[in-house]
C-alpha positions in Angstrom: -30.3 -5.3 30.3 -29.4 -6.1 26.7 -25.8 -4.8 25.0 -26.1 -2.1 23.3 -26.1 -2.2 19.7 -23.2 -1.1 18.4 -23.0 2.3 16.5 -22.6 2.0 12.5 -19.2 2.8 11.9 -19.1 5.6 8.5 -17.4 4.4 5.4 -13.7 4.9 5.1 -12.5 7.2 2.0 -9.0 7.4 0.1 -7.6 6.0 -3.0 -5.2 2.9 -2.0 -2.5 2.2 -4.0 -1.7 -1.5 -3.9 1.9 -3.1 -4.6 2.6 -6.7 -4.5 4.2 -9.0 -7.4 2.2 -11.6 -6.8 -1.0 -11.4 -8.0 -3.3 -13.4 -5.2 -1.9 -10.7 -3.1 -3.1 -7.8 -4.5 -6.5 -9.4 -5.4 -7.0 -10.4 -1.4 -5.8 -7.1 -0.5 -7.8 -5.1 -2.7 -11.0 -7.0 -2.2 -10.9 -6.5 1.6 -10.2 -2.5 0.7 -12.9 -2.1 -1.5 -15.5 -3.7 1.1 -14.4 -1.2 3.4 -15.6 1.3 0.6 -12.0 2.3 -0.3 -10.8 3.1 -4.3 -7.8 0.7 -4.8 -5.8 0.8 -8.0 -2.7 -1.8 -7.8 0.7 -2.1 -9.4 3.0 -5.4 -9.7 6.1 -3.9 -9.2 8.0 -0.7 -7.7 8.2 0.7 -11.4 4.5 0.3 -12.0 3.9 1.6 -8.6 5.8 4.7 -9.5 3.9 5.2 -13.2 0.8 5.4 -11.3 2.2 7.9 -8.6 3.5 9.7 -11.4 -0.9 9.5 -13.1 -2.9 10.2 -9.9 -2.7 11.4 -6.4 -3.2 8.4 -3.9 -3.6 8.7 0.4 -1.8 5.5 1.2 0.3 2.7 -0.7 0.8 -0.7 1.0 4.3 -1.9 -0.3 5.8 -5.2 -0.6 9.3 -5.2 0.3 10.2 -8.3 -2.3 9.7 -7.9 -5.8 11.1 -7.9 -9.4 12.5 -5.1 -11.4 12.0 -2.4 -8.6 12.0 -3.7 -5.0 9.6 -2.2 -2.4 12.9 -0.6 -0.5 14.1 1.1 -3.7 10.5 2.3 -4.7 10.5 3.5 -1.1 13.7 5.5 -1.8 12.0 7.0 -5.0 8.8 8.5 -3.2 10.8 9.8 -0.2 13.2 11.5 -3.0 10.1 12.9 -5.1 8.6 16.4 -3.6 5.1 15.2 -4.9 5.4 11.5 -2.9 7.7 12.6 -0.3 5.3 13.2 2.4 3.1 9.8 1.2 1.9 7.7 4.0 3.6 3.9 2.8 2.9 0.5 4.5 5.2 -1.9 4.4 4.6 -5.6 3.6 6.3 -8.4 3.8 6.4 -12.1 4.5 10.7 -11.3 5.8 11.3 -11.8 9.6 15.0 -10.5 9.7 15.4 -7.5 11.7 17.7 -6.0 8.9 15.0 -5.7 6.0 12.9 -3.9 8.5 15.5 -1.8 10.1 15.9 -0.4 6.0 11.9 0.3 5.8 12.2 2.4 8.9 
């Protein structure tokens, strides 16, 4: 008997929030979110990140932990402290292995 054919999976929905200081990042990331039908806005740093928060309502924001100006663990620190971001769903990212960077995201 042939496979089954596998059932069409529905489009995912949410608005992504994107934050990554360097740039091929963000574009990779957001291209493979927006295939999967997603919005995605993006920010370069934790400061842009948290103008945006401040402009629009997001579901998720994927977070990279090193960047300029405001890293991803102080930006992290901001949302939990904000009543309108502190219940936000965040992803970490980062290229860091040590154990003590992700001990501080969790």
């Amino acid at each position: 008997m042939p496979e089954p054919l596998p059932l069409p999976r529905p489009p995912l929905q949410g608005r992504i929030l994107v934050v990554d200081d360097l740039e091929t990042n963000r574009e990779a990331m957001t291209r493979l979110l927006l295939r999967e039908g997603l919005a995605v806005e993006s920010a370069g740093d934790g400061q842009e990140a948290l103008e945006k928060l401040e402009a629009g309502a997001f579901d998720v924001v994927l977070l990279d932990v090193m960047m300029p100006r405001l890293d991803g663990l102080q930006t992290l620190e901001a949302l939990r402290s904000r009543e309108a971001t502190a219940e936000l769903p965040v992803i970490m990212l980062s290229a860091l292995q040590e154990s003590r960077s992700v001990r501080e995201c969790l």
